[in-house]
N, C-alpha and C positions, 0 to 999 in steps of 0.2 A: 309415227308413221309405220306402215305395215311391215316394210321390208329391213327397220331401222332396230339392232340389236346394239346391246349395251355391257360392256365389260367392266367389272370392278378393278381396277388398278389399288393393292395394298403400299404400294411406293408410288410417292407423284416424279417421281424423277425418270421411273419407268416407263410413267403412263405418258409424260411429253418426249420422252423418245420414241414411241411407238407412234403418237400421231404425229410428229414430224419425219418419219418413215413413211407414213401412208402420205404425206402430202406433199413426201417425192415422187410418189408414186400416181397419184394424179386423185388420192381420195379425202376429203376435208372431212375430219369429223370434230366432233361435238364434246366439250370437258368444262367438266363440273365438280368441284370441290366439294365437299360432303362429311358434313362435322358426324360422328359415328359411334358407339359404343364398341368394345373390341373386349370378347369373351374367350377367357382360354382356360381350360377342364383339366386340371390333372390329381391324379390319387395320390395319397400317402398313407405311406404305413413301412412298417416295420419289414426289412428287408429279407428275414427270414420268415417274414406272415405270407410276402407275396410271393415265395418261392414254393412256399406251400400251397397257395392257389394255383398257379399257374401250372404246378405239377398233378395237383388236382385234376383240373382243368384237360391236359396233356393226355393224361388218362385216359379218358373219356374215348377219345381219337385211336389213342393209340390199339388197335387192332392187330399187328403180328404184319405179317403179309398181306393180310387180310383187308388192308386197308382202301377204302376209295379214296379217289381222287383229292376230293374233301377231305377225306380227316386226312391224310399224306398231306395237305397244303395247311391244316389248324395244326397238326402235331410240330411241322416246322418250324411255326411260328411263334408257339407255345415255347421251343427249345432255342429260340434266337433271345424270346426275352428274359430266359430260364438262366443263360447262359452270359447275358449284359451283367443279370444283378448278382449273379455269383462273381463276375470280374469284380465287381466294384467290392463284393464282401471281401473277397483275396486282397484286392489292395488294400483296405482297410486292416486286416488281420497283419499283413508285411508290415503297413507303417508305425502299426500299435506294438510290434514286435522290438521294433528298435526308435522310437521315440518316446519321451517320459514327459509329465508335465512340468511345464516350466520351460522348455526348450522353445528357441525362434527357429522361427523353419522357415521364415521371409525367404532363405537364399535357396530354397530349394525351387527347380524350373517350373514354372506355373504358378506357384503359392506366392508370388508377388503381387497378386489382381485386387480387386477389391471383394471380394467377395461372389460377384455374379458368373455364371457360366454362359459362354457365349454357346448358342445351338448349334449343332452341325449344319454346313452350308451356308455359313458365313465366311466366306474365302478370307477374307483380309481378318479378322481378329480370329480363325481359327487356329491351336498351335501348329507348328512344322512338322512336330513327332509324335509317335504315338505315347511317348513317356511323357512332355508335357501335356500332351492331350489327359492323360489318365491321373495325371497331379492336378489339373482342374477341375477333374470328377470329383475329384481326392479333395481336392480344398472345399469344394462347396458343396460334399457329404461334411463335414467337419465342423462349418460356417452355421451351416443350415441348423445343425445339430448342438449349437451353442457352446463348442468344444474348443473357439479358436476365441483370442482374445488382439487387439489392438492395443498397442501403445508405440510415442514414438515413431510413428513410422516403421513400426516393427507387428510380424504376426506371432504370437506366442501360443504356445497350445496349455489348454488349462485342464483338460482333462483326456481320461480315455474310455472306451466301451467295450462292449460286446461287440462288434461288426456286426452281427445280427440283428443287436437290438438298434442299430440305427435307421434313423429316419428318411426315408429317401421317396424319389416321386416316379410318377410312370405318367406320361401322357394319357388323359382317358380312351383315343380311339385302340391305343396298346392293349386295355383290358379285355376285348374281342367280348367273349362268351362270360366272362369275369365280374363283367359290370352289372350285376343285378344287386338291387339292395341287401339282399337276406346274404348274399354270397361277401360281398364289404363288411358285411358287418361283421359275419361270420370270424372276418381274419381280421375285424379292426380297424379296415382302412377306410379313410373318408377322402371326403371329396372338398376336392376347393375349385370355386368358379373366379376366376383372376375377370376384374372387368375395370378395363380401362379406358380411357376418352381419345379418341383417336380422329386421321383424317382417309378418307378413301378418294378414291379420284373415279368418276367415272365417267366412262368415252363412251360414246353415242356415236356407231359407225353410220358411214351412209350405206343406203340399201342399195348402190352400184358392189360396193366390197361384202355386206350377207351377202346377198344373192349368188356370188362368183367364187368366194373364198371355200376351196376343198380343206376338208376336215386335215389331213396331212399337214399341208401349208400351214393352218393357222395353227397343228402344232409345234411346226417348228419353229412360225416368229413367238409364239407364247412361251416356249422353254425357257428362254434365262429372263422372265418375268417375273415379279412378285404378285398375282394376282387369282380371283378367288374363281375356283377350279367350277364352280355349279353355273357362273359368268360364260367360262367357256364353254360347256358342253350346251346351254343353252345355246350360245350362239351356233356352234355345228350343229344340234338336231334342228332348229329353226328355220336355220339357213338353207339347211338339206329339204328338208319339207316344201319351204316358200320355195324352192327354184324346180322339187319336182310338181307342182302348181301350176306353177308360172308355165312351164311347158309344156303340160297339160291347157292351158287356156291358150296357150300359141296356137298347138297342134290341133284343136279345133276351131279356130278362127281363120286357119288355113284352107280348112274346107269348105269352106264359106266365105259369099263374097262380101257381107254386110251382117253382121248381128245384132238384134236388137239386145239391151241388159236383159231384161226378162228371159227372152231363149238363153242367154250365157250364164244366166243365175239357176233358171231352173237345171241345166246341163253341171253344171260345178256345185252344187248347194250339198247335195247328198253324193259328190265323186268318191266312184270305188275303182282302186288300178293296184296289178302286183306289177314289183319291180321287176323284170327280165331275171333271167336266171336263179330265181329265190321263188320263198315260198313267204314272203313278205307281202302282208295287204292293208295298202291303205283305206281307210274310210276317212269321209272327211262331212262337216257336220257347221256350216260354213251358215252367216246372217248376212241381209243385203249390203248394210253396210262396211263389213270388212272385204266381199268381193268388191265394193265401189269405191273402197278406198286404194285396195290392191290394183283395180284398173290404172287407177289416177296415178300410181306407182311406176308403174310398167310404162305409160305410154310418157312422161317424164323421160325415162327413161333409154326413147324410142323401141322399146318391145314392140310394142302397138301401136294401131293411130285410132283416134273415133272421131265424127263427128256428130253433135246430137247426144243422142243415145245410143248409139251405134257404132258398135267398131269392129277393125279388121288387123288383118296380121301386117306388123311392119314391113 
């Protein structure tokens, strides 16, 4: 259906809260389970290779005063990541300072997990503090790096490093300008595509909630979602578009007592309008049968009524 937009739910436990929300609300929508492939990009390399790129990297930006806008927002950004993976070297460097191999370090706060790191923004398994948060950094640089050992019920540490030379990951959207072949190679680091089997849920609104839903609202029932962000923005430009349309075909159906499709197709087929107070212009580039499906829309709706071939303003 024309008016009918569709959101990815990454949690189905979000996606039937949200449509049992809308159908207090008075909107029924549409869900659908959807077996899915799940792709996730991140780098590795040596954690003084990537401090070396990214200060590269920083460079580049970095202009004195000098700076626009842009590079002032890449130099920060540059110095946020600069600044994560010298934490992690630091703590590395503290713990290799006073532990030796051979030692269990089970009792220390955090290094009781099993080895995986839970990602920021998971309220309920993230630690309480920022020392166990930084002991699970700490453990699964360790894990990762084949330095801890199991037995018993116990974690034992089997060896130690450079902090430098340890192996650590950077999410790939992290790499910004970093991420070109010749530049990874350059420092060593490669790429791993994580691809796992997973499920999506995805809701089918009805086109009473596109058509009505301001961009605002729908961000604010979307915030504590788990859901895939290109989903939304589809739905707000879509929805924005189809409703300034929509009142566009009102607003001359108004002036007329009877239209035939043809006079409404030829009027709307090639529609050009700026929005009031902007210097925004639409064109629109519209075939018969998406305006005839859009009527059929609308007067559902009660937007419209027609009889025939013919219609007029509600």
């Amino acid at each position: 259906m024309t008016f009918e937009e569709t959101i990815i739910f990454y949690n189905p436990e979000h996606a039937d809260e949200f449509t049992l929300k809308l159908k207090k609300s008075g909107f029924r929508a549409k869900t659908k389970r959807v077996s899915t492939l799940v792709k996730e990009t991140i780098c590795t390399g040596k954690i003084d290779d990537f401090i070396s790129l990214f200060n590269e990297e920083k460079k580049k930006h970095d202009n004195g005063s000098d700076k626009t806008d842009v590079q002032a927002l890449m130099t920060d950004m540059y110095s946020e990541i600069i600044d994560e993976l010298e934490l992690r070297k630091n703590r590395l460097s503290g713990f290799f300072g006073s532990a030796h191999p051979g030692d269990c370090i089970s009792d220390i706060p955090g290094f009781n997990g099993c080895g995986s790191w839970t990602e920021a923004g998971d309220d309920e398994a993230n630690p309480e503090n920022d020392e166990e948060r930084g002991n699970k950094t700490l453990f699964h640089l360790l894990n990762e790096n084949g330095l801890l050992e199991s037995g018993s019920g116990k974690w034992i540490l089997k060896n130690t490093a450079e902090p430098g030379e340890i192996i650590t990951a950077v999410p790939s959207d992290m790499m910004l300008e970093a991420s070109s072949q010749e530049k990874r190679s350059r420092y060593s680091i490669n790429t791993i595509i994580n691809v796992m089997s997973g499920v999506e849920t995805h809701v089918t609104l009805p086109p009473e909630f596109s058509i009505s839903a301001e961009p605002e609202m729908i961000d604010q029932i979307m915030d504590k979602y788990d859901v895939d962000e290109e989903s939304i923005l589809k739905l707000k430009e879509n929805g924005y578009i189809k409703s300034l349309l929509a009142e566009r075909i009102i607003e001359y159906l108004k002036e007329k007592e009877r239209t035939p499709f043809d006079e409404l197709f030829r009027e709307m087929k090639n529609l050009k309008f700026t929005i009031d107070n902007t210097n925004d212009e639409f064109r629109f580039d519209l075939d018969e049968k998406f305006l005839k499906d859009m009527l059929g829309e609308m007067k559902k709706m009660d937007l419209i009524k027609s009889k025939g071939n013919h219609f007029r303003s509600a």
